[in-house]
N, C-alpha and C positions, 0 to 999 in steps of 0.2 A: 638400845636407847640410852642406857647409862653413860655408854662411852660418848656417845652425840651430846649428851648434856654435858660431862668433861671435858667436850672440845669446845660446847657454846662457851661455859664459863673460862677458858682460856682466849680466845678470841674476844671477848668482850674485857677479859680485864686490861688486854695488853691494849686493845682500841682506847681506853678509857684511860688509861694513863699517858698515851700518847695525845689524846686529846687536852689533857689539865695541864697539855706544854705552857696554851695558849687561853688562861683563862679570861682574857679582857673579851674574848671571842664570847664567852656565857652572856657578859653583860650586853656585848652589839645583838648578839640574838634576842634576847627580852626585851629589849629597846624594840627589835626588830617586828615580833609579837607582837608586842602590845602596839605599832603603829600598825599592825595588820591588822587584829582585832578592832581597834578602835574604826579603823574604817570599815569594819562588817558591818559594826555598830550603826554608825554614820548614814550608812546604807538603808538598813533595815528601818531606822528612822526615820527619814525620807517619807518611807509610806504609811507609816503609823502618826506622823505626827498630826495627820489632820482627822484621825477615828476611825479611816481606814483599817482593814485586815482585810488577810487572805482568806477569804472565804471560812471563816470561822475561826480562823486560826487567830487567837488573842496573843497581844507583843510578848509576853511571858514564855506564850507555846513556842510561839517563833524564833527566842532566844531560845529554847532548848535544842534545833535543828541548829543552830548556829554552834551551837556548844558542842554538838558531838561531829559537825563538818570541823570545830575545829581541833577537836581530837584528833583525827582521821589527817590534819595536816600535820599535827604533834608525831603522830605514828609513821607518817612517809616521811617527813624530814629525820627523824632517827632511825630508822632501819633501812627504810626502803633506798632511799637516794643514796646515801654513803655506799651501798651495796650494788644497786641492781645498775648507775650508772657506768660502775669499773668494768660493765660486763663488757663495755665497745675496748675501752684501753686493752682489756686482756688480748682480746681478739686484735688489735692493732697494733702490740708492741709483741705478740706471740706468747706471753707468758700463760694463756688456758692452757696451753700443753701441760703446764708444772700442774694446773687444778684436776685436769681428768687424771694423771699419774697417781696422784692422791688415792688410801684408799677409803674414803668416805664418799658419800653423792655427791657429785658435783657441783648438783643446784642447790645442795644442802650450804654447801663452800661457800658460793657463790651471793649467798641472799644473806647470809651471816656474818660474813668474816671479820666487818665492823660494825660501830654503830656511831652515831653522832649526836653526843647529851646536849648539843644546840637545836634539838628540837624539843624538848622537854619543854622546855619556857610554852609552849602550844599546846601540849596536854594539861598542864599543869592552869593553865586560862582556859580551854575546856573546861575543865572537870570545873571551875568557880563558875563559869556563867551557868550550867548545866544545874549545880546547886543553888547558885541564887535565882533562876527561874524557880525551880521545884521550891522553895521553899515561901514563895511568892503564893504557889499552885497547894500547897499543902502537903505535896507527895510526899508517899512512905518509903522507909527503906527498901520495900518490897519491890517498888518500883523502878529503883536504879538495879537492883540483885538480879531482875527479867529479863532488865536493859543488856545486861552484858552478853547475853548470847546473839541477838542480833548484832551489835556493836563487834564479836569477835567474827564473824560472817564475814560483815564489813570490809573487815583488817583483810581475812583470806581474801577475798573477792576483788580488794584494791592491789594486793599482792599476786595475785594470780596474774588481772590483767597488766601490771607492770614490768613483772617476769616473761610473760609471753613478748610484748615490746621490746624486752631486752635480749631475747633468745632472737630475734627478727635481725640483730646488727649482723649474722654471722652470712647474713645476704647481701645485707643496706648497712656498712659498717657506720653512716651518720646519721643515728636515730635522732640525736637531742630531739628535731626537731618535733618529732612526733609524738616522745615524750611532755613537750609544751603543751602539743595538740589538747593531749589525757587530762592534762593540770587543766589545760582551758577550761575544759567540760564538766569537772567535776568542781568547777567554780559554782558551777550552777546548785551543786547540793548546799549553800548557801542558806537557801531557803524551800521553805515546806514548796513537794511537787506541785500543789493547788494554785501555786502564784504563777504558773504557766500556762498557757493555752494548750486545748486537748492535744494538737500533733506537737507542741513541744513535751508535755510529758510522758506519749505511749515515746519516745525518742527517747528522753531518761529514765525508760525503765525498763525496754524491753531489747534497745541497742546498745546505748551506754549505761551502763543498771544505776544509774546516778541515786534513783528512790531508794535502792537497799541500802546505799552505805549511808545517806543521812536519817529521809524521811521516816522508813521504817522502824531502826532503831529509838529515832524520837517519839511516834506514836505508843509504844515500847511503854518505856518512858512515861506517858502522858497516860496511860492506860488506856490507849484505844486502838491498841494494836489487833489488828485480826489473826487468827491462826495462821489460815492460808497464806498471807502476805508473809508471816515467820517462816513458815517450812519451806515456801518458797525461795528465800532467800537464803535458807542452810542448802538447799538442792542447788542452789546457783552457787553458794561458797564451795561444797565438795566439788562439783563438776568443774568448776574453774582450776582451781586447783590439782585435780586428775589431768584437767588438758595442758596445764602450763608444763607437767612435767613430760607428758606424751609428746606436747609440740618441744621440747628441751631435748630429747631421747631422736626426735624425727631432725632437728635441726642439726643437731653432731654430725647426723649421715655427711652433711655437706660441708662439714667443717676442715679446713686444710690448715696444716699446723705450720710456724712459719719456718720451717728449717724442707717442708717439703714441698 
């Protein structure tokens, strides 16, 4: 473990100074944020402006689901994409061969090796709308402290499903597409599951687990979370996770390195 944490801190320092090449690129991402957010905002507005809500859910609750969906984009733009998209390049210019030669885990390599501080501006507008709802609502510290274990679920569960996506090139070497597919759908954790119709939400929860990576942790959050719906969604982060590496381990079988 210590030596893995040795290797994280070396691949994140050198990502990170080769990213401050280019730092006019921080400002077009926060520019870029905040015209993202602004139009969740925008959105969400729409149906609250006439007294409407989602079935209980008050505009305050609503921006807290907004705040940790946009976490959750803060978290895939800095880890996930910089990382799990190179998995096709590797595969396509031959260079996986130099990643399994390696002697560390592959998928370890692979979901690490960089990071991109252009999605920070995202967490960072998370975490304030997330605080100016709760602070609206009353909440306690206690209540964000609960938050983070569904919230780290979440993080596994969207990384798992991404990584299995990206394990899938070494079939289908042009996934982008269906990498869009993923983004599509998890547009929809936007807003609390209740602003859907019953077969659109057993669809975001039970196919595409869309509920665990917003709803959940918001209810969290709001303190009306249930047990069951938490451990659920930890048995959903471990399992996902166990298959992403079983399907990574099953996917190699068919991999041909490009020299052969």
């Amino acid at each position: 473990m210590e030596r893995y944490l040795q290797v994280l801190k070396l691949f994140w320092a050198a990502a990170i100074a080769a990213e401050l090449e280019y730092r006019i690129n921080f400002l077009i991402a926060t520019l870029s944020s905040l015209g993202g957010l602004s139009g969740s905002l925008f959105g969400l507005f729409l149906f609250y402006r006439t007294g409407y809500t989602f079935q209980g859910w008050t505009w305050e609750q609503a921006l807290v689901v907004l705040g940790v969906f946009t976490l959750l984009q803060g978290f895939s733009s800095t880890f996930l994409a910089p990382n799990l998209n190179r998995i096709v390049r590797h595969i396509q210019q031959g260079t996986l061969d130099f990643v399994l030669l390696k002697p560390i885990s592959s998928q370890f390599w692979l979901s690490t090796h960089t990071l991109s501080p252009w999605g920070l501006p995202d967490l960072f507008f998370g975490l304030i709308v997330i605080l100016y709802a709760g602070s609206h609502l009353g909440l306690r510290i206690s209540n964000y402290l609960l938050s983070l274990i569904p919230i780290l679920f979440g993080f596994l569960t969207l990384y798992s499903l991404w990584f299995i996506l990206g394990a899938m090139s070494i079939w289908f070497v042009k996934i982008y597409n269906v990498t869009e597919v993923l983004r599509g759908l998890l547009e929809a954790g936007r807003f609390p599951m209740v602003a859907y119709p019953t077969a659109y939400r057993f669809f975001f929860t039970f196919v595409v687990p869309v509920a665990f990576l917003t709803t959940v942790p918001a209810e969290v959050i709001l303190g009306q979370g249930e047990p069951a719906w938490i451990i659920g969604a930890g048995v959903l982060a471990v399992f996902l996770l166990w298959t992403s590496n079983a399907f990574w381990q099953f996917a190699l079988r068919f991999y041909t390195s490009a020299s052969s």
